[in-house]
C-alpha positions, -999 to 999 in steps of 0.1 A, spaced: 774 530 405 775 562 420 793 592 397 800 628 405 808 653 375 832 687 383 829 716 357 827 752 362 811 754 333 772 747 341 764 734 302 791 711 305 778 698 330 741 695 321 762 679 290 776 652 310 747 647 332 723 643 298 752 614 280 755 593 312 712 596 311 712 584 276 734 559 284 715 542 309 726 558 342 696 567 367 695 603 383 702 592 416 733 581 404 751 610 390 761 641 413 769 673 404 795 701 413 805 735 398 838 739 416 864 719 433 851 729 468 817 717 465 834 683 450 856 679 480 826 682 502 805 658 487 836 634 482 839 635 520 804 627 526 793 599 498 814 571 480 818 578 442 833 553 415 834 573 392 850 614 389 847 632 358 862 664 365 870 697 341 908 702 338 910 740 341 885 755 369 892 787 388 901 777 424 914 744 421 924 722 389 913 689 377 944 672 383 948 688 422 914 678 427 924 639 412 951 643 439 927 651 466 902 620 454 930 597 457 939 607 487 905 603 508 890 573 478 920 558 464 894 529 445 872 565 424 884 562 389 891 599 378 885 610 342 898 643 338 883 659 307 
């Protein structure tokens, strides 16, 4: 299962990085993006089943960015947080 967490915010997303460790996720699993742009790119390059992205970020919001997912990888489940 591959899972990429969005946050501006780089403790949040150590934060999400460290709970999906815990809960039995391996590193090469999870990715990791601290804006919209660099989540579009890697989107466009790798499959993900999983999006957990921040609601509020600077350049583009969660819920654009859900937009954008669904449009390239209609099957990622987004979790907007």
């Amino acid at each position: 299962m591959q899972i990429l967490c969005v946050d501006d915010d780089i403790i949040s997303i150590k934060i999400y990085e460290n709970v999906l460790l815990q809960n039995g996720f391996q590193k090469n699993e999870i990715s990791l993006a601290k804006n919209a742009d660099e989540a579009l790119n890697l989107i466009h390059t790798y499959h993900f089943d999983i999006l957990i992205t921040d609601l509020i970020m600077p350049d583009m919001s969660g819920l654009e960015l859900l937009k954008e997912t669904k449009l390239h990888s209609p099957e990622t489940e987004v979790i907007v947080a």
